[in-house]
N, CA, C and O atoms as CSV, one atom per row, in Angstrom:
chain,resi,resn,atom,element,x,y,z
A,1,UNK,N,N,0.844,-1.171,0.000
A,1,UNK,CA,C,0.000,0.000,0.000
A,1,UNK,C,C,0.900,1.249,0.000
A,1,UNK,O,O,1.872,1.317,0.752
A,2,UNK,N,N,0.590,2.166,-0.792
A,2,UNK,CA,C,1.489,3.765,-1.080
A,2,UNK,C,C,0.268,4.782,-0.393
A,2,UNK,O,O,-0.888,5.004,-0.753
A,3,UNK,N,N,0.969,5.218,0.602
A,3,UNK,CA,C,0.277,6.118,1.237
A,3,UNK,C,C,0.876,7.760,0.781
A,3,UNK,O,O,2.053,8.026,1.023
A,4,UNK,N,N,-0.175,8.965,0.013
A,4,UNK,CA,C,0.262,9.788,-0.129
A,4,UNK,C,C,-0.993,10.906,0.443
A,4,UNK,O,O,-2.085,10.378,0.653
A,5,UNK,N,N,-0.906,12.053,0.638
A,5,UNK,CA,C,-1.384,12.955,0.916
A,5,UNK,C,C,-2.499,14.019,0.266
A,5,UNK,O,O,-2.293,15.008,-0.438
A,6,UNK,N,N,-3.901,13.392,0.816
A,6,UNK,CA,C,-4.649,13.941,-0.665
A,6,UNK,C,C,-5.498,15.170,0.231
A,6,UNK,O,O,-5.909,14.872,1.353
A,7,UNK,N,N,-5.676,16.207,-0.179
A,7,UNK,CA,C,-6.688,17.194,0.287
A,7,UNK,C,C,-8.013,16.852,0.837
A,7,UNK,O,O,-8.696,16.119,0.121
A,8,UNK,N,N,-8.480,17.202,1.875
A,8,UNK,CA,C,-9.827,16.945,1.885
A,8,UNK,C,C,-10.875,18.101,2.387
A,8,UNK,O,O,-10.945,18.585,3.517
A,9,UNK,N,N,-11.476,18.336,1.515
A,9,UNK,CA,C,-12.236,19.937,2.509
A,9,UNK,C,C,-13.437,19.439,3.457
A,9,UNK,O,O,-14.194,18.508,3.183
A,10,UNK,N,N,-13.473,20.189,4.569
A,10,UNK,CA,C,-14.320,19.833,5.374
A,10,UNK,C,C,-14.738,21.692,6.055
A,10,UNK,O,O,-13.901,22.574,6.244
A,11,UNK,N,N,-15.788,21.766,6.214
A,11,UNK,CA,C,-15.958,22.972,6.777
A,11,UNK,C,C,-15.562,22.870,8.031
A,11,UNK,O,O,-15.621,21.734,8.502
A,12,UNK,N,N,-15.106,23.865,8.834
A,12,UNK,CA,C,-14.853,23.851,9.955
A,12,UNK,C,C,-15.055,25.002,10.585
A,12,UNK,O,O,-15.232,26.001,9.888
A,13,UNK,N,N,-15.074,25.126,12.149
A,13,UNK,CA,C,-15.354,26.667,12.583
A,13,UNK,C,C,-14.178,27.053,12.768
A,13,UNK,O,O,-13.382,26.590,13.585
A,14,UNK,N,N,-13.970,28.105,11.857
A,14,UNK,CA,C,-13.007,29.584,11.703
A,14,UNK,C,C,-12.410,29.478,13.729
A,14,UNK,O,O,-11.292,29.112,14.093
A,15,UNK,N,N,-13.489,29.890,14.598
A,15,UNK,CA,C,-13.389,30.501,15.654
A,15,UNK,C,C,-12.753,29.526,16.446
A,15,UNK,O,O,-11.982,29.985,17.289
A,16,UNK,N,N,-12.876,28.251,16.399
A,16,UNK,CA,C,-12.756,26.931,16.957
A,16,UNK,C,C,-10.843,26.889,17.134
A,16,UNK,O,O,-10.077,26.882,18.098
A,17,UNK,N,N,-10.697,26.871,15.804
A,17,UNK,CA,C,-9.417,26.531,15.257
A,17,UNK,C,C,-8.355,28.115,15.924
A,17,UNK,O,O,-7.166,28.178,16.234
A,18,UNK,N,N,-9.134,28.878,15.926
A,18,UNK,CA,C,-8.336,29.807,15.690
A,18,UNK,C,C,-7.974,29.974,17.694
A,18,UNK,O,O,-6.965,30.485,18.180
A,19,UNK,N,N,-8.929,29.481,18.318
A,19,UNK,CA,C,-8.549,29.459,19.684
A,19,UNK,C,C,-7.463,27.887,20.309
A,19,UNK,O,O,-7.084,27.599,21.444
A,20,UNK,N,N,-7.314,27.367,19.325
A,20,UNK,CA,C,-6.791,25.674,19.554
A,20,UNK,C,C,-5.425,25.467,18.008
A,20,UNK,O,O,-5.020,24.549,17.295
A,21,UNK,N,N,-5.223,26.659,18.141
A,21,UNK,CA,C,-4.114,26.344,16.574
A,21,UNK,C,C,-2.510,26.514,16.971
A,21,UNK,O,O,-2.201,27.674,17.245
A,22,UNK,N,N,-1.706,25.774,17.024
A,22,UNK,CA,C,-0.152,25.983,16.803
A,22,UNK,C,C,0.613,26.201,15.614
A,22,UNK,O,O,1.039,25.378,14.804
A,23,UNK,N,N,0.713,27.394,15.642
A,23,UNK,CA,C,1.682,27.662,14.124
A,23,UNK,C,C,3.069,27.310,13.965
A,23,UNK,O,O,3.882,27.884,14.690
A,24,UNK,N,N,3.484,26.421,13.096
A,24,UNK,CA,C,4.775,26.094,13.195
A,24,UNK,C,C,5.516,27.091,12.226
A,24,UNK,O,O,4.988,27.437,11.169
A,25,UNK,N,N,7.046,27.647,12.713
A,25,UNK,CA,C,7.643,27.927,12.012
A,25,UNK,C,C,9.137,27.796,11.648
A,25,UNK,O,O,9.452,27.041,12.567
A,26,UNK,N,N,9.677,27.889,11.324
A,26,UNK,CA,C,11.632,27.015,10.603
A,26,UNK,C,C,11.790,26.391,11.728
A,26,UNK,O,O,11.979,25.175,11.705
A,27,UNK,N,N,11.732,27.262,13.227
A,27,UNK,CA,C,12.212,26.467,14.347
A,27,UNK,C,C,11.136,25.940,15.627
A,27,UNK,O,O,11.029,24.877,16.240
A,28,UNK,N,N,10.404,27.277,15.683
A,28,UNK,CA,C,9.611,27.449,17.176
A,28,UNK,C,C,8.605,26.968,16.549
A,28,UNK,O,O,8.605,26.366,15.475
A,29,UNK,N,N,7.199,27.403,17.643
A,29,UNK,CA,C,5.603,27.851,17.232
A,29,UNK,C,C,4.995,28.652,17.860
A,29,UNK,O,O,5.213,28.835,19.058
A,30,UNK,N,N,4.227,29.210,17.275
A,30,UNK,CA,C,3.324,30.370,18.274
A,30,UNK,C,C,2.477,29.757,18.564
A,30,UNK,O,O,2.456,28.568,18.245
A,31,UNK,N,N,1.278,30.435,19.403
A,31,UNK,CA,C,0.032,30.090,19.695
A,31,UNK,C,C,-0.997,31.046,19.282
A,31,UNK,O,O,-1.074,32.207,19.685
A,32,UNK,N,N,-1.804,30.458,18.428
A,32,UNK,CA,C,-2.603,31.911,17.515
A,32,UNK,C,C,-3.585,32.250,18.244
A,32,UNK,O,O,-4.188,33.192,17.730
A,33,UNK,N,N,-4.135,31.824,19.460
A,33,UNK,CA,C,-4.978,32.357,20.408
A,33,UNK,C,C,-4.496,33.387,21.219
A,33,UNK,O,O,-5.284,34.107,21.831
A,34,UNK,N,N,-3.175,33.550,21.295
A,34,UNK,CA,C,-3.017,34.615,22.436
A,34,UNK,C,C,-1.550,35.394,21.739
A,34,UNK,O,O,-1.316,36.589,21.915
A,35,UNK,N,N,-0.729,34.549,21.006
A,35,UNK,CA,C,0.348,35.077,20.040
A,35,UNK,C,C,1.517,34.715,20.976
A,35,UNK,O,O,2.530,35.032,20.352
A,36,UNK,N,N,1.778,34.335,21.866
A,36,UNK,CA,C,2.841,33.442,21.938
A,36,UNK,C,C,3.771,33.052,21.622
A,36,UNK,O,O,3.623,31.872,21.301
A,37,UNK,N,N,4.954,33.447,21.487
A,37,UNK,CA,C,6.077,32.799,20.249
A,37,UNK,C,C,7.357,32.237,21.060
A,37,UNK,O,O,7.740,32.419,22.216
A,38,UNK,N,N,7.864,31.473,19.971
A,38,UNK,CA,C,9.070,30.787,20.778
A,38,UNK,C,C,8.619,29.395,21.208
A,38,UNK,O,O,9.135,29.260,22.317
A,39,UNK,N,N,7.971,28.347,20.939
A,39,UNK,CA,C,7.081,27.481,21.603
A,39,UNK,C,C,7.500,26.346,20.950
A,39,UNK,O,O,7.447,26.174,19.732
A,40,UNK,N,N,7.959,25.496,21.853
A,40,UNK,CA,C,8.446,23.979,21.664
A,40,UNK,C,C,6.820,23.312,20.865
A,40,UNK,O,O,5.744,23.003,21.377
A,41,UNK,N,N,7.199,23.300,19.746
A,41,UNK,CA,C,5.726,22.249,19.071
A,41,UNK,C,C,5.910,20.965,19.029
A,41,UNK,O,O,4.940,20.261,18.749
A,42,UNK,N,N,7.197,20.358,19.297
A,42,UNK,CA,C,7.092,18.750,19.651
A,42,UNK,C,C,6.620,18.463,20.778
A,42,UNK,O,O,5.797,17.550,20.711
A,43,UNK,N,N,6.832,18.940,21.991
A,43,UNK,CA,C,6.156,18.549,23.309
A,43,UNK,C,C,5.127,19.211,23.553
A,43,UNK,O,O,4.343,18.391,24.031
A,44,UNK,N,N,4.479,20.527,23.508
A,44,UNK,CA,C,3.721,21.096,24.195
A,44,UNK,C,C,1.951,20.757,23.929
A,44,UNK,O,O,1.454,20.932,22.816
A,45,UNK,N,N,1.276,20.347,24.911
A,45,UNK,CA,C,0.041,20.228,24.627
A,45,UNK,C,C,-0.732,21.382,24.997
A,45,UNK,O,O,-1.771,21.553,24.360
A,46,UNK,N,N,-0.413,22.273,25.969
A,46,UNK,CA,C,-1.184,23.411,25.578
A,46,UNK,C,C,-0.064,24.567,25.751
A,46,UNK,O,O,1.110,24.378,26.071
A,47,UNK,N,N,-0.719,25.873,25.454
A,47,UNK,CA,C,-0.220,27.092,25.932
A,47,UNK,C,C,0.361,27.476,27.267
A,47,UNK,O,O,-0.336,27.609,28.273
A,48,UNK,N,N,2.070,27.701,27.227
A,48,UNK,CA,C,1.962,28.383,28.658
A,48,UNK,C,C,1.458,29.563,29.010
A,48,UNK,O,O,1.162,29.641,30.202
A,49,UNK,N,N,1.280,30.428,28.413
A,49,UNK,CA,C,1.114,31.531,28.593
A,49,UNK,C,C,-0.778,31.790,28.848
A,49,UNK,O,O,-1.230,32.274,29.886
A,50,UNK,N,N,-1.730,31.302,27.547
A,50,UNK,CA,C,-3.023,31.512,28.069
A,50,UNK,C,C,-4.215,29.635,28.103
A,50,UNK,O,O,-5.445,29.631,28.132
A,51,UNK,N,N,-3.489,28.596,28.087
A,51,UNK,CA,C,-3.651,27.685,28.499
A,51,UNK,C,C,-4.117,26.799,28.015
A,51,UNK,O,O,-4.131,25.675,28.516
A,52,UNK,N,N,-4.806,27.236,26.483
A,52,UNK,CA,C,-5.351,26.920,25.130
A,52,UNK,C,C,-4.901,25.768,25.059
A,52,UNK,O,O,-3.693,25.685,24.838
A,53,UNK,N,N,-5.734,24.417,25.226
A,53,UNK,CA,C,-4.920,23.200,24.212
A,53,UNK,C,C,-5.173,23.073,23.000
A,53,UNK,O,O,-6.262,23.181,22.436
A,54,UNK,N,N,-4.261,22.863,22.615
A,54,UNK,CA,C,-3.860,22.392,21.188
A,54,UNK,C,C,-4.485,21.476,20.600
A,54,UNK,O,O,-4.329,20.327,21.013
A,55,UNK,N,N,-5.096,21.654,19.817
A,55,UNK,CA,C,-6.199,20.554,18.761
A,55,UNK,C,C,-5.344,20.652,17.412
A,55,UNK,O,O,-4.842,19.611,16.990
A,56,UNK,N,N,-5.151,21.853,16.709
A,56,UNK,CA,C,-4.724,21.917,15.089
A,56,UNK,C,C,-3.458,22.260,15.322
A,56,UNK,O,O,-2.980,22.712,16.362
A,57,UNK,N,N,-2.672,21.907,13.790
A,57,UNK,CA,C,-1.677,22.482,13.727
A,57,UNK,C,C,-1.185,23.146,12.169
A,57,UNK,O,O,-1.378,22.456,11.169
A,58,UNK,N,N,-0.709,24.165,12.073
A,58,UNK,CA,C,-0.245,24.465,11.145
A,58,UNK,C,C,1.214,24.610,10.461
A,58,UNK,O,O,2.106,24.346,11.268
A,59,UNK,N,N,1.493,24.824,9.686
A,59,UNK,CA,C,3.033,25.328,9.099
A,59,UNK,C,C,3.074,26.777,8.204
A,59,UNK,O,O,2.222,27.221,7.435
A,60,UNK,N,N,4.167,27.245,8.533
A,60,UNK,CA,C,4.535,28.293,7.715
A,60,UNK,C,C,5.364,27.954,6.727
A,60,UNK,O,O,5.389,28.393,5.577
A,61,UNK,N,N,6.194,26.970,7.343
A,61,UNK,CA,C,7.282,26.126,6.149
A,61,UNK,C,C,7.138,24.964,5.205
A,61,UNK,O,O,6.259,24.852,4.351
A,62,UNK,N,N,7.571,24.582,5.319
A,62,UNK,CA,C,7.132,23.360,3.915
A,62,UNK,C,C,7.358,22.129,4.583
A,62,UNK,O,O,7.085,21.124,3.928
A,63,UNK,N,N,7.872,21.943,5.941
A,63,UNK,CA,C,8.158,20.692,6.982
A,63,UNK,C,C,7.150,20.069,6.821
A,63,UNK,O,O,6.748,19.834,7.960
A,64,UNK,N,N,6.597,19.723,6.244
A,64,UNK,CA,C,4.874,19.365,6.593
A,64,UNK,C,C,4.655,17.717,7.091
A,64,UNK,O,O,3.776,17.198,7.780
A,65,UNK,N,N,5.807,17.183,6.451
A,65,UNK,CA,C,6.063,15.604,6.701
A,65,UNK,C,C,6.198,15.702,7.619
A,65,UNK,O,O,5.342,15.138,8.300
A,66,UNK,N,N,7.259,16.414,8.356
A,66,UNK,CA,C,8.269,16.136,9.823
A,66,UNK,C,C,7.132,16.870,10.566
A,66,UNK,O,O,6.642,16.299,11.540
A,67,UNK,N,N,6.801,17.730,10.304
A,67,UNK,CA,C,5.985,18.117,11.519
A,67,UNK,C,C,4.868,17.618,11.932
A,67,UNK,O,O,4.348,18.018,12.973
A,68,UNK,N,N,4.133,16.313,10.892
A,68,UNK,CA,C,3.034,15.891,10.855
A,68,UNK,C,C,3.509,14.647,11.721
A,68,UNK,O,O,2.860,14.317,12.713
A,69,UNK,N,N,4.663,13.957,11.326
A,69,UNK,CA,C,4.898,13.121,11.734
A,69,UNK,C,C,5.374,12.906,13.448
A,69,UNK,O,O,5.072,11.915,14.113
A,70,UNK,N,N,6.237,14.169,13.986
A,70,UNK,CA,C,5.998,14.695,14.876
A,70,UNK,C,C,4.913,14.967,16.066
A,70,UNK,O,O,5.100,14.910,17.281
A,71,UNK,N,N,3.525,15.333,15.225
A,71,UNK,CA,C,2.338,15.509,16.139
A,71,UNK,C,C,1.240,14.845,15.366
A,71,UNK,O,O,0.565,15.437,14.524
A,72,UNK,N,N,1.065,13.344,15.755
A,72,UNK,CA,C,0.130,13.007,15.245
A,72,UNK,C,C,-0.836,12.834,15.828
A,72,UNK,O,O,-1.700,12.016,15.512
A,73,UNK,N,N,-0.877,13.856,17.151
A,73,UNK,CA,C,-1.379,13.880,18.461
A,73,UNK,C,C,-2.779,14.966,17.382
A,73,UNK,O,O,-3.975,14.683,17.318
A,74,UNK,N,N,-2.237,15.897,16.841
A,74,UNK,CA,C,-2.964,17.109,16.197
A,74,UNK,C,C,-3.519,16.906,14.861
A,74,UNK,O,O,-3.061,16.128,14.024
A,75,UNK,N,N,-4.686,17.771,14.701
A,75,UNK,CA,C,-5.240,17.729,13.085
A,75,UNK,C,C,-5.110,18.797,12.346
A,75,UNK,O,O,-5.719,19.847,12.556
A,76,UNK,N,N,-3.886,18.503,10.946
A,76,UNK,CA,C,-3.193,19.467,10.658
A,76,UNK,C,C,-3.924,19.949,9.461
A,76,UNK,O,O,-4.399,19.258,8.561
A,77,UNK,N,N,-3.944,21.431,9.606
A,77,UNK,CA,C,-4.887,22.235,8.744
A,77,UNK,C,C,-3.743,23.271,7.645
A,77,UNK,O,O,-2.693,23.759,8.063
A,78,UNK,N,N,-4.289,23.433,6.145
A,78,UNK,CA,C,-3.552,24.028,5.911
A,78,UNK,C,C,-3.766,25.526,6.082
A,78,UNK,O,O,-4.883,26.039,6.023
A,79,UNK,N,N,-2.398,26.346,6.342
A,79,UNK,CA,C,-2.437,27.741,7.254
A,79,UNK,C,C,-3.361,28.785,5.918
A,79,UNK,O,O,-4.381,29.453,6.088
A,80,UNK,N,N,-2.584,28.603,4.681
A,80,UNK,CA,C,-2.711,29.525,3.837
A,80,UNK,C,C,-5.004,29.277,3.828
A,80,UNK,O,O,-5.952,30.059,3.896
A,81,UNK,N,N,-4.867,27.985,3.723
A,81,UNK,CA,C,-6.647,28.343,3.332
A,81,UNK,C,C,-7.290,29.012,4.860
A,81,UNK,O,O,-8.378,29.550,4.653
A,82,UNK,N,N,-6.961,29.066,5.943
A,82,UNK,CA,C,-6.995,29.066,7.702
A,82,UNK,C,C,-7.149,30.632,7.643
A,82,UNK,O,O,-8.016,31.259,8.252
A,83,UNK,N,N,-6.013,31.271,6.678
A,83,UNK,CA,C,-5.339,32.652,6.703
A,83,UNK,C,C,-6.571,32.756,5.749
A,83,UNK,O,O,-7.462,33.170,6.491
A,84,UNK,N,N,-6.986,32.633,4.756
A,84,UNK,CA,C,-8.169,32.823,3.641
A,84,UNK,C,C,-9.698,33.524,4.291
A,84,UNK,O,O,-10.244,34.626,4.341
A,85,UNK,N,N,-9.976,32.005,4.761
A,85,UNK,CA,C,-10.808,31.898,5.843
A,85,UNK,C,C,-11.524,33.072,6.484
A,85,UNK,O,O,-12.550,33.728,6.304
A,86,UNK,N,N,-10.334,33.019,7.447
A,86,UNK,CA,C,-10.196,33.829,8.699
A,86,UNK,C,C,-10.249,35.708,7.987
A,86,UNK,O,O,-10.728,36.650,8.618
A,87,UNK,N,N,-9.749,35.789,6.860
A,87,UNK,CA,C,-9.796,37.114,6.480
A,87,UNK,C,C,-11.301,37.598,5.918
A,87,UNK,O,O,-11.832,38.681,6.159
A,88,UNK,N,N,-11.946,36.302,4.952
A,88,UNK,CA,C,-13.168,36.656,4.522
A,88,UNK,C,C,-14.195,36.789,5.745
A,88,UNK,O,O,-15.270,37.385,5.827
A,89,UNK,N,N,-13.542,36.091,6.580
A,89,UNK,CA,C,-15.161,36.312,7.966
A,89,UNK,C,C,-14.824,37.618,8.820
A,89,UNK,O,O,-15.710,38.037,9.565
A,90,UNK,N,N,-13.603,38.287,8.762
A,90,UNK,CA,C,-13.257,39.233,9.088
A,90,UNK,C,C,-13.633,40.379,8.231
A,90,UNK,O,O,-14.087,41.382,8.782
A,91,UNK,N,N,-13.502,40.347,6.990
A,91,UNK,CA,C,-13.771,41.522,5.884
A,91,UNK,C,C,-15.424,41.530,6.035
A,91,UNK,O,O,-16.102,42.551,6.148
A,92,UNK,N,N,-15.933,40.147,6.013
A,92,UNK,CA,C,-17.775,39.883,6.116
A,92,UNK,C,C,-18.508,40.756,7.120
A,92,UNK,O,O,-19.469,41.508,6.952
A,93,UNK,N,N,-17.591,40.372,8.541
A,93,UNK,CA,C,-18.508,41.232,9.374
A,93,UNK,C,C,-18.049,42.800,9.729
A,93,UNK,O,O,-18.598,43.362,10.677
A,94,UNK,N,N,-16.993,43.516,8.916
A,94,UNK,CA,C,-16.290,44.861,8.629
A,94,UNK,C,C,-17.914,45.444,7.920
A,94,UNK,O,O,-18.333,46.589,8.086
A,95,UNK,N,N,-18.463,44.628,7.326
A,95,UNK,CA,C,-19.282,45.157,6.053
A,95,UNK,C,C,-20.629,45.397,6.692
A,95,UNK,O,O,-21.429,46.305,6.471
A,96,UNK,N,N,-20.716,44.212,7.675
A,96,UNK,CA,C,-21.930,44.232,8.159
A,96,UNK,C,C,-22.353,45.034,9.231
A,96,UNK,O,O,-23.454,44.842,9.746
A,97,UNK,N,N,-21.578,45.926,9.625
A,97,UNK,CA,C,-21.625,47.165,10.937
A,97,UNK,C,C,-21.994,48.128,9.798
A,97,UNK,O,O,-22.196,49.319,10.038
């Protein structure tokens, strides 16, 4: 069996993710609930700082193997559609005031 990596869309809540997300980047991760940076993403299950556990994870880099493989504790979302997302429900309710 060849296991490869296929897309799958699923709706999800914007708000959900965005309080439970670890952003990975070259080295550290932040925490996109409270902004956090510097953050061990191999061990940490939640936030030190505001206490958030960790459900998703993202990348900024292209690690996507190693970091998946790493936390298979997490359900890894991709950042760029997350970043998409998160801007149209932001621009949506700009409009609606």
């Amino acid at each position: 069996m060849v296991k490869q990596p296929i897309r799958v869309w699923t709706e999800l809540d914007i708000d959900e993710i965005s309080r439970h997300l670890l952003v990975v980047g070259e080295v550290t991760a932040d925490c996109y609930n409270c902004k956090e940076i510097g953050l061990d993403y191999v061990s940490l299950k939640s936030c030190p700082k505001c206490n958030s556990p960790f459900k998703y994870i993202a990348s900024r880099s292209h690690e996507i193997k190693k970091i998946k493989n790493r936390r298979q504790d997490l359900i890894f979302i991709d950042f760029d559609d997350f970043k998409k997302a998160a801007g149209f429900i932001k621009a949506k309710s700009l409009f609606a005031s």
